[in-house]
C-alpha positions as CSV (number, residue, x, y, z in Angstrom):
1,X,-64.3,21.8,95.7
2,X,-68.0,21.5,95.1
3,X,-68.1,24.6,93.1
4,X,-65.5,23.1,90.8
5,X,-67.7,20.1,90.3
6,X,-70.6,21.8,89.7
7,X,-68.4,24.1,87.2
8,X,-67.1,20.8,85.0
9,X,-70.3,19.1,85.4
10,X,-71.5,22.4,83.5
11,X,-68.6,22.1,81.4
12,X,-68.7,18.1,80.1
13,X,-72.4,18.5,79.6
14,X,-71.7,21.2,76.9
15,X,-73.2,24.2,78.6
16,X,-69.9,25.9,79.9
17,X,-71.2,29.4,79.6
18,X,-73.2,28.3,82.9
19,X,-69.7,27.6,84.9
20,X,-68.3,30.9,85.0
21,X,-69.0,31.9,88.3
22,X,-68.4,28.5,89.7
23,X,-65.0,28.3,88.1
24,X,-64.5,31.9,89.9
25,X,-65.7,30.8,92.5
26,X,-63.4,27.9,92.8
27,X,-60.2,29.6,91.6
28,X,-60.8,32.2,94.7
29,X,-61.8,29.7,96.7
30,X,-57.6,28.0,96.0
31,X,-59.4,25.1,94.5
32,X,-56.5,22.6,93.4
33,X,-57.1,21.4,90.1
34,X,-54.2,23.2,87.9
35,X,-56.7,23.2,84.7
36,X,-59.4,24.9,86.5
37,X,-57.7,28.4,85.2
38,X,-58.1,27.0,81.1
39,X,-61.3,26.3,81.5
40,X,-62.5,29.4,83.2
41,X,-60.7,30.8,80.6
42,X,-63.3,29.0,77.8
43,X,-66.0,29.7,79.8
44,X,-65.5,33.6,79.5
45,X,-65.0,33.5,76.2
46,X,-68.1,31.3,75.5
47,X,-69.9,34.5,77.1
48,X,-68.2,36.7,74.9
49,X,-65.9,38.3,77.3
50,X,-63.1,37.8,75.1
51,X,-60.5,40.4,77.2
52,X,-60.6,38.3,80.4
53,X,-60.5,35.2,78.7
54,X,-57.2,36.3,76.8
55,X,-55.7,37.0,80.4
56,X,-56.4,33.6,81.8
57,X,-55.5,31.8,78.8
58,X,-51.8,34.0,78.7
59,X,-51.4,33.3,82.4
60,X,-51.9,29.3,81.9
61,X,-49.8,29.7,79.2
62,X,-47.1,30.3,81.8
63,X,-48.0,28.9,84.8
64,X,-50.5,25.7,83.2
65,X,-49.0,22.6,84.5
66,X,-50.5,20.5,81.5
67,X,-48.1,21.7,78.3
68,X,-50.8,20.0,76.0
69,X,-53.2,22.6,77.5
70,X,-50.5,25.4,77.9
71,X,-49.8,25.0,74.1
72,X,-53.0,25.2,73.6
73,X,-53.8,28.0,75.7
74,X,-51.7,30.0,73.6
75,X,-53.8,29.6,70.5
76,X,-57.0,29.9,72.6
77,X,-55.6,33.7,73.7
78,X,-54.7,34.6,70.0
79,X,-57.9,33.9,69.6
80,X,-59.7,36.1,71.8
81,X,-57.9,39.0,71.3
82,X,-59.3,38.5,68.2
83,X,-62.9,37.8,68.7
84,X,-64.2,41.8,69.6
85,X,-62.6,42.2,65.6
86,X,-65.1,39.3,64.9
87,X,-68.0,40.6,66.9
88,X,-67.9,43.4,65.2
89,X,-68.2,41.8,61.7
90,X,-71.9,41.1,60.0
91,X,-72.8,39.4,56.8
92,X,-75.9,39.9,55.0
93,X,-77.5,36.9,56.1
94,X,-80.5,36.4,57.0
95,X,-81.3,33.7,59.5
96,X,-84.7,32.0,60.6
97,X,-85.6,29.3,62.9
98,X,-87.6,26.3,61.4
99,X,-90.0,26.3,64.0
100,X,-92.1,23.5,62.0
101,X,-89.6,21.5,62.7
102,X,-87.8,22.5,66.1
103,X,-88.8,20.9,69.3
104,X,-87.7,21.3,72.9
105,X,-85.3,17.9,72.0
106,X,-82.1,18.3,69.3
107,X,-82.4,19.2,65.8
108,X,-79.6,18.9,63.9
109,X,-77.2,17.9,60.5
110,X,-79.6,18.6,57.4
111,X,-79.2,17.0,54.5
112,X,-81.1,16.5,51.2
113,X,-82.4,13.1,49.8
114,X,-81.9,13.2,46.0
115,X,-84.3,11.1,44.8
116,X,-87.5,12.5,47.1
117,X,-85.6,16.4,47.7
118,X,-86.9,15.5,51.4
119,X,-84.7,17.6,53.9
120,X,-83.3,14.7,56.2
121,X,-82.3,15.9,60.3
122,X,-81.4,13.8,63.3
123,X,-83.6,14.8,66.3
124,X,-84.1,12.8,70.2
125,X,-87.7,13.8,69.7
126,X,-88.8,10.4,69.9
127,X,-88.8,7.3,72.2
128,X,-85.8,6.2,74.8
129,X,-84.4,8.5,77.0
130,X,-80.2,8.8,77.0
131,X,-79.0,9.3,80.3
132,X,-76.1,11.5,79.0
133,X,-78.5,14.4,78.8
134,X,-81.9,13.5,79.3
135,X,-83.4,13.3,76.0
136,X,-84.6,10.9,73.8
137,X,-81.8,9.1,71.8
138,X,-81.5,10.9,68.3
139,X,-83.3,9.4,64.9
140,X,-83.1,10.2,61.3
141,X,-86.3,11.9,60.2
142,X,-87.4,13.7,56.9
143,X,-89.6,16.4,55.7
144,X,-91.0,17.2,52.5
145,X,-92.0,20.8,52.3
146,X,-94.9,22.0,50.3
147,X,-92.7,25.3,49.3
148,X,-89.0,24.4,49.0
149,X,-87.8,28.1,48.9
150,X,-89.1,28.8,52.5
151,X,-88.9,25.8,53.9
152,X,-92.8,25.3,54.9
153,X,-95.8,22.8,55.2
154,X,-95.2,19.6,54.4
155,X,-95.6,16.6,57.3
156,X,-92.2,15.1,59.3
157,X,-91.9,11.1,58.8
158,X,-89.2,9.2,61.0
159,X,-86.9,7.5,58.6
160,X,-87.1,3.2,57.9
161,X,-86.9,0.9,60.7
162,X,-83.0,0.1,58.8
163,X,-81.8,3.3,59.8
164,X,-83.5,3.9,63.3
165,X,-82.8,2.3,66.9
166,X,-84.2,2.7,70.3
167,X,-81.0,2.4,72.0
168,X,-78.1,4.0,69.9
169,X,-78.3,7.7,68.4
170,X,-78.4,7.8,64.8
171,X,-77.5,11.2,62.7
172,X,-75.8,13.3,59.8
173,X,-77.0,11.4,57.2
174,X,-75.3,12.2,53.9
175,X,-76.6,11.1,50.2
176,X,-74.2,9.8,47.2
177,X,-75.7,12.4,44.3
178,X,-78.2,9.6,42.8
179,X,-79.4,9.2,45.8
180,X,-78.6,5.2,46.1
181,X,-76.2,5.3,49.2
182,X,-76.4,6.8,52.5
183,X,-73.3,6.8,55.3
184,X,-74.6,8.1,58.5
185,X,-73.6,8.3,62.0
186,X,-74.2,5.6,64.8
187,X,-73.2,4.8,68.0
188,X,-72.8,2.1,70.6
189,X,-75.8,1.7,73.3
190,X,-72.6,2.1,75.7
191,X,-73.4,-1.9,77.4
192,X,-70.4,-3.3,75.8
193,X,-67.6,-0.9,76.4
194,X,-69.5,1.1,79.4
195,X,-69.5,4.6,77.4
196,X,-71.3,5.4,73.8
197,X,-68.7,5.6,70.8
198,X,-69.6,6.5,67.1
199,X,-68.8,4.8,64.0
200,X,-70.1,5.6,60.1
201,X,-72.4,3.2,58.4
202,X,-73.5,3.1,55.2
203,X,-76.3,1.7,53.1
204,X,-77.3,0.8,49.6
205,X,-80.5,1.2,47.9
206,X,-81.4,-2.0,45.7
207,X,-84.4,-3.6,44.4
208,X,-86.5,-1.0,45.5
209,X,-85.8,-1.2,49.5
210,X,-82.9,0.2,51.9
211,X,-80.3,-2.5,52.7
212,X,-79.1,-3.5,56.4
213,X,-76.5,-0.6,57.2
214,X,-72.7,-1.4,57.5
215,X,-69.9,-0.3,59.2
216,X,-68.0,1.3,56.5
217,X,-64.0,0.7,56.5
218,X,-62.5,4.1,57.2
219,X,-63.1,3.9,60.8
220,X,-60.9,3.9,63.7
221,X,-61.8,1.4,66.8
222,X,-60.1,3.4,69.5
223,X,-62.3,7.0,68.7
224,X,-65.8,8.4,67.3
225,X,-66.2,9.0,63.4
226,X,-69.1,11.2,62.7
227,X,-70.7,14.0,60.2
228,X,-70.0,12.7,57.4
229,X,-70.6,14.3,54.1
230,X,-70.5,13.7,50.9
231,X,-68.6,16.5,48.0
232,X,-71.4,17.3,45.0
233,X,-69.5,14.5,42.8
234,X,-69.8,11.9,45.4
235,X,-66.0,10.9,45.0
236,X,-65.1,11.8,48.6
237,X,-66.4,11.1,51.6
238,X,-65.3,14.2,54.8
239,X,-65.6,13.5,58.1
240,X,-65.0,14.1,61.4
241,X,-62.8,12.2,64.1
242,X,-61.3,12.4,67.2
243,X,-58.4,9.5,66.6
244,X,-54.9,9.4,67.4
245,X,-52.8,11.1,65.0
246,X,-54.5,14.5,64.8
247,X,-53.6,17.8,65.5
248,X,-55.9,17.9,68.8
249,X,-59.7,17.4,69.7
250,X,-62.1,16.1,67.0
251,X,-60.2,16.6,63.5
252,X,-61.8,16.7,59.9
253,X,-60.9,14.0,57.2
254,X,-61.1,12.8,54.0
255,X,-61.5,9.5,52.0
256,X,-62.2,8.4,48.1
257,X,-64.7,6.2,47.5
258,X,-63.6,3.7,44.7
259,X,-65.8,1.7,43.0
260,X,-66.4,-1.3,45.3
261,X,-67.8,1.0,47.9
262,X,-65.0,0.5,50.1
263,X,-62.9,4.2,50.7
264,X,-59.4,5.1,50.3
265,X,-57.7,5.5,53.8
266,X,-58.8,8.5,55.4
267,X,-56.3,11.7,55.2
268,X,-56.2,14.5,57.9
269,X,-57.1,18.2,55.8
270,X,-54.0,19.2,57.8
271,X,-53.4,22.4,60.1
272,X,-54.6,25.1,57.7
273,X,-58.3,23.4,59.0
274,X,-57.8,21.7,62.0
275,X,-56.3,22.9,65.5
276,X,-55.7,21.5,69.0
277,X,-59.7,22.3,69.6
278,X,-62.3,20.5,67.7
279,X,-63.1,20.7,64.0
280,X,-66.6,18.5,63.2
281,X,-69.3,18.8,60.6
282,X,-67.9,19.3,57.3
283,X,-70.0,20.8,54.3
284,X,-69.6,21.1,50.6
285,X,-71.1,23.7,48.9
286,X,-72.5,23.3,45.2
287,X,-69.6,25.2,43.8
288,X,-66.9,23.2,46.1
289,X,-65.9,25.0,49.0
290,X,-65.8,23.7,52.0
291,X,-67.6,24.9,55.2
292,X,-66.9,23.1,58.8
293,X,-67.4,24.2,62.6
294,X,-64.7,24.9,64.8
295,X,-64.0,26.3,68.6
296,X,-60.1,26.1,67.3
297,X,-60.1,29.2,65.1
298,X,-60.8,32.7,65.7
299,X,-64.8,32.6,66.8
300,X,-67.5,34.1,69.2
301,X,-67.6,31.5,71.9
302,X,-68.2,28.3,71.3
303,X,-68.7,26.0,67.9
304,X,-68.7,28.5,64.7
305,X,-68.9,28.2,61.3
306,X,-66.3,28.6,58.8
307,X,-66.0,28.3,55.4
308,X,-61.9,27.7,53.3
309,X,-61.6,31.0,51.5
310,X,-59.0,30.9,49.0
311,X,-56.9,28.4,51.6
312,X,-57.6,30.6,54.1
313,X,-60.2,29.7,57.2
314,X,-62.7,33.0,57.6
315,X,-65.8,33.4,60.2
316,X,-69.2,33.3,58.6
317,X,-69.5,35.9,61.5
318,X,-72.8,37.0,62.7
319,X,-76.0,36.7,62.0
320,X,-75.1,32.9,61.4
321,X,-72.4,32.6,64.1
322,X,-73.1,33.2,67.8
323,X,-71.4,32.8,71.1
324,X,-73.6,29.6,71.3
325,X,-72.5,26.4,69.4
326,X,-73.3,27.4,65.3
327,X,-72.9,23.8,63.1
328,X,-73.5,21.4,60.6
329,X,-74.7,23.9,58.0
330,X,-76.0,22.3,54.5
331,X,-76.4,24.6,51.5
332,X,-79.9,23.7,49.5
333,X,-78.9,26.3,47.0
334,X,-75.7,28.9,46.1
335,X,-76.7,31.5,48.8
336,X,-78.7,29.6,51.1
337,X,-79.5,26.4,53.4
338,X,-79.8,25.4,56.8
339,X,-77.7,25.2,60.2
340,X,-78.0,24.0,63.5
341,X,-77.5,26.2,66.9
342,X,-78.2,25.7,70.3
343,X,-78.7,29.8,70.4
344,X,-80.8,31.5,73.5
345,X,-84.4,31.8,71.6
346,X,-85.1,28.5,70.3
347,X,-87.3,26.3,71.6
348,X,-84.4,23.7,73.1
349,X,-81.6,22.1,72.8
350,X,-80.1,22.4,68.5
351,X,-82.4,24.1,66.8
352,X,-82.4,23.9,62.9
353,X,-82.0,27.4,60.9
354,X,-82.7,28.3,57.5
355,X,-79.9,30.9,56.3
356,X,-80.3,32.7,53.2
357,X,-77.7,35.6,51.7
358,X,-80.1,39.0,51.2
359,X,-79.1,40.5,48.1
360,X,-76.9,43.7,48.7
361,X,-78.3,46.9,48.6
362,X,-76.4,48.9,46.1
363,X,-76.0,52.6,46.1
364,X,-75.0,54.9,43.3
365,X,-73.4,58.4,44.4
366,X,-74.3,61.5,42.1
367,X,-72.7,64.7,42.9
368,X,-75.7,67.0,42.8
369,X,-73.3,70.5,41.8
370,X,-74.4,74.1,41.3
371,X,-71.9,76.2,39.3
372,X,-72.6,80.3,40.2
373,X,-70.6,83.4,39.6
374,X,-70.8,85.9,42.8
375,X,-71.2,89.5,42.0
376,X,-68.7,91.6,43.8
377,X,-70.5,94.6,44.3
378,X,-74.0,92.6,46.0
379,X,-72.0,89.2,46.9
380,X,-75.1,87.6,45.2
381,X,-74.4,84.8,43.0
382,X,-76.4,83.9,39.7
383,X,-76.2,80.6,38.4
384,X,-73.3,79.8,35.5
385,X,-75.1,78.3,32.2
386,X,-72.9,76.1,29.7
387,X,-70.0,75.9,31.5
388,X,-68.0,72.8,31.3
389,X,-67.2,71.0,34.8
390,X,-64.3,68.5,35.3
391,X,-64.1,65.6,38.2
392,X,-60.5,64.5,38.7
393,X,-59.6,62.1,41.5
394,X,-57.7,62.2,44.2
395,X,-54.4,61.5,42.0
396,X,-55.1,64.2,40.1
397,X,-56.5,62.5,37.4
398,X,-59.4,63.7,35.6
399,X,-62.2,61.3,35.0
400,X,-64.9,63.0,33.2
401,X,-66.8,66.3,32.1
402,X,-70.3,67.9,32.3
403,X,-71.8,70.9,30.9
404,X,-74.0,73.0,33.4
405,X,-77.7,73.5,32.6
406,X,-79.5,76.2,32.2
407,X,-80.2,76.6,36.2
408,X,-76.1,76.1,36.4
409,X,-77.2,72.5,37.9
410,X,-74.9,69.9,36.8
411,X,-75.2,65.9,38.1
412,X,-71.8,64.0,37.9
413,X,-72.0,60.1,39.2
414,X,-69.2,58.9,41.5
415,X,-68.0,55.6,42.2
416,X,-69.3,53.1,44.1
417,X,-66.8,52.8,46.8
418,X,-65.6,55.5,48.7
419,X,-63.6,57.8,47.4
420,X,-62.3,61.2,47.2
421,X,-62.5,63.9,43.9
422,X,-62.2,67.4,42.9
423,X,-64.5,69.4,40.9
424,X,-63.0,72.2,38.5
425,X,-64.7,74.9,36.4
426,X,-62.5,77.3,33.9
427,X,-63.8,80.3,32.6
428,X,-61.8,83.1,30.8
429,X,-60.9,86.2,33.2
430,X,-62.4,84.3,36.7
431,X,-60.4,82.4,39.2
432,X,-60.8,78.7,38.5
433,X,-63.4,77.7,40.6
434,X,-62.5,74.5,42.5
435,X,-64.3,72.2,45.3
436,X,-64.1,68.5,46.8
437,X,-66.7,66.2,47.0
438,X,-66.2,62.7,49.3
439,X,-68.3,60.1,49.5
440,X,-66.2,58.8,52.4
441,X,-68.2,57.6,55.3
442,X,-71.7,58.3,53.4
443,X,-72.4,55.0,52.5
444,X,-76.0,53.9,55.0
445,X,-75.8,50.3,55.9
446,X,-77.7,47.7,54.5
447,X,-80.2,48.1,57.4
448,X,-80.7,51.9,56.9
449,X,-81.2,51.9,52.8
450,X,-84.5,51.6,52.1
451,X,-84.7,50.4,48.6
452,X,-82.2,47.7,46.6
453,X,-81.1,50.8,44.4
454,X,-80.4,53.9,46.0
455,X,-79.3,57.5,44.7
456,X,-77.2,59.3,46.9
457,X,-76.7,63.1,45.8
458,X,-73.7,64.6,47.9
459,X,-74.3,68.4,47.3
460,X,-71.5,71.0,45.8
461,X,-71.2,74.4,45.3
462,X,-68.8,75.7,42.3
463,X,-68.1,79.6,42.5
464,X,-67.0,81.3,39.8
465,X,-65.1,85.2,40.8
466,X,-63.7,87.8,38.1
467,X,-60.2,88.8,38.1
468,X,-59.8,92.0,38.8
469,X,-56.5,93.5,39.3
470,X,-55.0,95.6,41.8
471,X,-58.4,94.3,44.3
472,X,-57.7,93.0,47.8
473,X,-58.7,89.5,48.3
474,X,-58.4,88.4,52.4
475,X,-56.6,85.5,52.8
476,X,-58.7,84.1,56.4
477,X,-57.3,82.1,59.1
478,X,-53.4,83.8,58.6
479,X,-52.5,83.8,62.0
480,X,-49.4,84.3,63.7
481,X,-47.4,84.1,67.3
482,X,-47.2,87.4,68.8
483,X,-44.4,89.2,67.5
484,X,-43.2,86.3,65.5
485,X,-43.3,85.8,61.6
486,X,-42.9,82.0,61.6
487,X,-45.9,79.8,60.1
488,X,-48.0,78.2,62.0
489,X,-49.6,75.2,61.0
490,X,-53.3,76.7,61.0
491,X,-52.1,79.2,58.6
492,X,-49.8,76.4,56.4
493,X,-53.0,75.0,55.8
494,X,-54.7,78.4,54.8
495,X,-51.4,79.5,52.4
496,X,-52.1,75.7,50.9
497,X,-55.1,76.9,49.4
498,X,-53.3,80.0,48.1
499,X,-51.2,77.7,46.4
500,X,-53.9,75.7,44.7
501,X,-55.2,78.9,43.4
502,X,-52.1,79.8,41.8
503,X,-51.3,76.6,40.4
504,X,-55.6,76.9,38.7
505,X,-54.4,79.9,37.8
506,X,-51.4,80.1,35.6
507,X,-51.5,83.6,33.9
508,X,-51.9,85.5,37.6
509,X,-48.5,87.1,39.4
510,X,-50.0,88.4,42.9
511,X,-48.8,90.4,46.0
512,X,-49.0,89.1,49.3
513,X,-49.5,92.2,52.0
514,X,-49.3,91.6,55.7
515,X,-51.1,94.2,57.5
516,X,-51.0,94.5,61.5
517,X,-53.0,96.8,63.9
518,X,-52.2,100.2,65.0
519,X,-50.9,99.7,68.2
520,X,-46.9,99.1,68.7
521,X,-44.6,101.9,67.1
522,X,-45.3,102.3,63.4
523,X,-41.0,101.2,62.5
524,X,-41.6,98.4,64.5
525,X,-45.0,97.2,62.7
526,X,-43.7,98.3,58.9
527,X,-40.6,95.9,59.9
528,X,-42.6,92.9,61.6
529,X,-44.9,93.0,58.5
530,X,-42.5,92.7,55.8
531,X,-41.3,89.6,58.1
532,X,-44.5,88.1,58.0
533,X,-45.5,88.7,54.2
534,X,-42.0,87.3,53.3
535,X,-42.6,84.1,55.4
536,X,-45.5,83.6,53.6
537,X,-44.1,84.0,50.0
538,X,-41.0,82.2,51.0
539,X,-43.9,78.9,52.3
540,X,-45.7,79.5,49.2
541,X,-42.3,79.1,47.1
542,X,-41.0,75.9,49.0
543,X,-44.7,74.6,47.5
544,X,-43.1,74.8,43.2
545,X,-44.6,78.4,42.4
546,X,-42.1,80.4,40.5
547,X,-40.9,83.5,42.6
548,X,-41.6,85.8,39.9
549,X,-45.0,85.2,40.1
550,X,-45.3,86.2,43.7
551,X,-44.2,89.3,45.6
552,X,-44.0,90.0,49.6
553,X,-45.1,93.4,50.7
554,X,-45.7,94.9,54.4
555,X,-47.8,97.8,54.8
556,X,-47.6,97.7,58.7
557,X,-50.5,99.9,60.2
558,X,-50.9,102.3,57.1
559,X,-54.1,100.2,55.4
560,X,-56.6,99.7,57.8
561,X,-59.9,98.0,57.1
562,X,-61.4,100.3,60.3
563,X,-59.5,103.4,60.8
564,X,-60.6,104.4,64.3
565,X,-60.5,100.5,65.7
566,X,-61.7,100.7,69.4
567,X,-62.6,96.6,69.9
568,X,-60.3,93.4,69.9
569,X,-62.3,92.7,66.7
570,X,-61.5,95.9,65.2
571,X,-57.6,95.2,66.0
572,X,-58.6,91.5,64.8
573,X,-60.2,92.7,61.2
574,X,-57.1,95.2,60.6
575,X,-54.3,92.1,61.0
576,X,-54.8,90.6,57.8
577,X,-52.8,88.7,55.3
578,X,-54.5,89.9,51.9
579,X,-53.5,89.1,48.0
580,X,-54.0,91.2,45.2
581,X,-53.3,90.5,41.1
582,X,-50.7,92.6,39.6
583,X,-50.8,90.8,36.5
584,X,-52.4,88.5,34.3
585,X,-50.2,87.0,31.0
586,X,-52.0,86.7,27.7
């Protein structure tokens, strides 16, 4: 029993990644508590052990005596079976601490103040202690930086006396876009009702000073209201709350704010957005979407941030997500702003980030080709001058053409994204040279490119061979079972190629020999031969080439490459599946 207490005292104090060996410890212990299995179940996943979590959370799911918990157990192991897939996503964010402004108390829910462009944060840096976790109750504080783009200099000032109490936490101020209201978050000093509860207040700017703050009229008596925040028109007001009504936990909201300053009733975003866990601390970017944290969707432990994608909630993933509690983010520009974490490294408590999006490193793909004709007699090859080259695509398609220089050197540039081609070089009375180029799986990451353009030259060879009739050409790799003339599919794969060539080359009719070793009884080898160079016409057929343009012949053990063959790799150089032109068409 005590390690269960010790477990939810970890747990209701927001560090639950600290009671997972006390929850263990419990459930082997029999402890009694039928929730005890849920919870060990979040505190696994808060430390990213996603698998086990998924197991407890399927196993409460049947045997969980709280069906509100059960239900939401189910969702909970969706959603880690799904968080490894998360893990293993990045962004190209970068993310700092704002260590100027961090202190071992709470930082947390930026803002901007129009009129000054002072960065606004709630942090218990100052005065009264809160029993509820030691630290001083949290006021609204500001900052004007000397150098807005990275967030430095400049000298912290607590906010006016109006919006800053000793005994009640203030935070997540929000500004109307002329800067002349302000709804923020208060709460209770907990005498009256024995336990703190938070409401939203709001005050006006007139006649040059800051007006008492008010309680404004969309909240609900029986739950907290919190983080609010204004959208870029200052029409509607979203918050968070955990009222009656919802679909579970803390829920986000929205309201209208009409022109008396009093809102519209608040309307739940519905369950696109929120879950049985808890949605809180909605944010509106400049171009209108909306970003929120949540431990209800898919994350990496705790609180992460998400953004409404098209009507679909995505992960920000990592570097600005964590498997600590990642909130409250505030954009100061399109691709950047600031967050708040309670991630292993900072100096306490919520820390304030900056996050900005790094521009992506792009990368063009070249394929660097050499076009040569090998001579025969040497096997040299000499590069091919003015030749025209042809990349097609993997459909067959051809998508442009280069002329070879002088060195045979040609430079043909791919797309971006990976892909797949062909490279093809004609040349009267020579085989059509062909080779592939891929660029799949050669794209660097962003960390290992070094500059914000790179070239990346995927090198290819073209070869270029005269046709010359009546001369052997070895097709490798024709293997076959012993004493069998069936294709395999190593040599399928080898006669494929043979296809290709015929298909580049129109105008050729060829013999296909089969040729086997001397030993066996010459009958037998003539007849198993013929067997085999038939199979191999008869694949090569099935693959669209006319018949007439191919011929099956078996010359059993009268045409060997070494006449006195003493070695298996004598035997192995005299079995041989060769072609040979018979004819070329004008």
């Amino acid at each position: 029993m005590a390690n269960f207490r010790v477990a939810e005292s970890y747990r209701l104090s927001n560090r639950i990644e600290q009671s997972e060996g006390y929850y263990k410890a419990a459930i082997d212990g029999g402890v009694k508590n039928p929730d005890a299995a849920f919870y060990y179940g979040l505190a696994l996943k808060a430390n990213g052990k996603f698998d086990e979590a998924a197991s407890q959370f399927e196993a409460y799911t049947q045997n969980g005596a709280n069906r509100a918990l059960a239900a939401r157990a189910e969702t909970e192991a969706k959603n880690s079976r799904l968080g490894t897939q998360i893990v293993a996503m990045r962004t190209n964010n970068e993310v700092t601490p704002l260590d100027q402004l961090n202190t071992p108390s709470a930082e947390f829910s930026a803002t901007m103040m129009p009129t000054t462009k002072e960065l606004v944060f709630a942090s218990g840096r100052e005065g009264k202690k809160y029993a509820g976790n030691g630290e001083g109750f949290n006021d609204l504080f500001a900052i004007k930086f000397d150098d807005e783009a990275k967030m430095t200099g400049g000298t912290v000032r607590k906010l006016e006396p109006a919006f800053n109490t000793d005994d009640m936490h203030e935070a997540s101020a929000t500004y109307s876009p002329d800067g002349k209201m302000v709804v923020f978050a208060r709460s209770n000093n907990g005498s009256k009702k024995g336990y703190l509860s938070v409401d939203l207040w709001a005050s006006f700017f007139k006649n040059g000073v800051w007006e008492e703050p008010k309680l404004i009229n969309i909240n609900d008596r029986t739950a907290d209201d919190f983080s609010p925040v204004f959208s870029p028109d200052g029409q509607t007001l979203y918050f968070a709350s955990g009222r009656k009504g919802g679909q579970g936990g803390n829920d986000l909201y929205k309201a209208t704010l009409g022109a008396n300053g009093r809102f519209t009733p608040a309307e739940n975003l519905g369950p696109e957005i929120n879950t049985a866990g808890n949605e809180n601390f909605p944010a509106v970017a400049p171009d209108g979407t909306l970003y929120f944290s949540s431990d209800g969707h898919p994350g990496l432990g705790k609180l992460d941030i998400f953004m409404v994608d098209k009507g679909k909630v995505k992960n920000l993933a990592a570097p600005i997500n964590s498997n600590s509690d990642d909130f409250a983010p505030f954009f100061t520009g399109k691709d950047m702003g600031v967050f708040s974490s309670n991630r292993s490294g900072g100096k306490g408590s919520d820390d304030l980030y900056m996050f900005r999006k790094k521009p992506l490193k792009l990368v063009t793909f070249y394929a660097d080709g050499t076009l040569v004709e090998r001579n025969d007699k040497t096997g040299e090859t000499l590069p091919v001058a003015n030749e025209t080259v042809a990349l097609f695509d993997s459909k067959g398609q051809k998508l442009q053409e280069v002329t070879s220089g002088a060195d045979g050197k040609f430079s043909i540039k791919l797309d971006s994204a990976a892909a797949n081609y062909s490279l093809i070089s004609d040349r009267a009375g020579y085989f059509t040279a062909r080779n592939s180029v891929s660029t799949v799986g050669r794209k660097p990451t962003q960390e290992e490119l070094p500059n914000e353009l790179n070239d990346i030259k995927v090198p290819v060879t073209l070869t270029l061979t005269k046709i010359v009739k009546n001369k052997a050409i070895v097709v490798d790799n024709i293997f076959y079972d012993y004493n069998k003339s069936d294709i395999r599919p190593d040599a399928a794969a080898e006669l494929d190629k043979l296809v290709q060539t015929l298909n580049d080359n129109p105008k050729i009719t060829i013999e296909l020999s089969s040729h086997t070793d001397s030993r066996g009884k010459d009958a037998y080898n003539q007849t198993l031969s013929q067997k085999r160079a038939q199979s191999a016409v008869d694949y090569i057929i099935s693959k669209g080439v006319d018949k007439s343009r191919i011929t099956a012949k078996g010359y059993g053990e009268t045409q060997p490459v070494i006449k006195a063959a003493k070695t298996e790799e004598d035997y192995q150089r005299n079995r041989r599946t060769e072609f040979k032109v018979t004819k070329i068409s004008e």
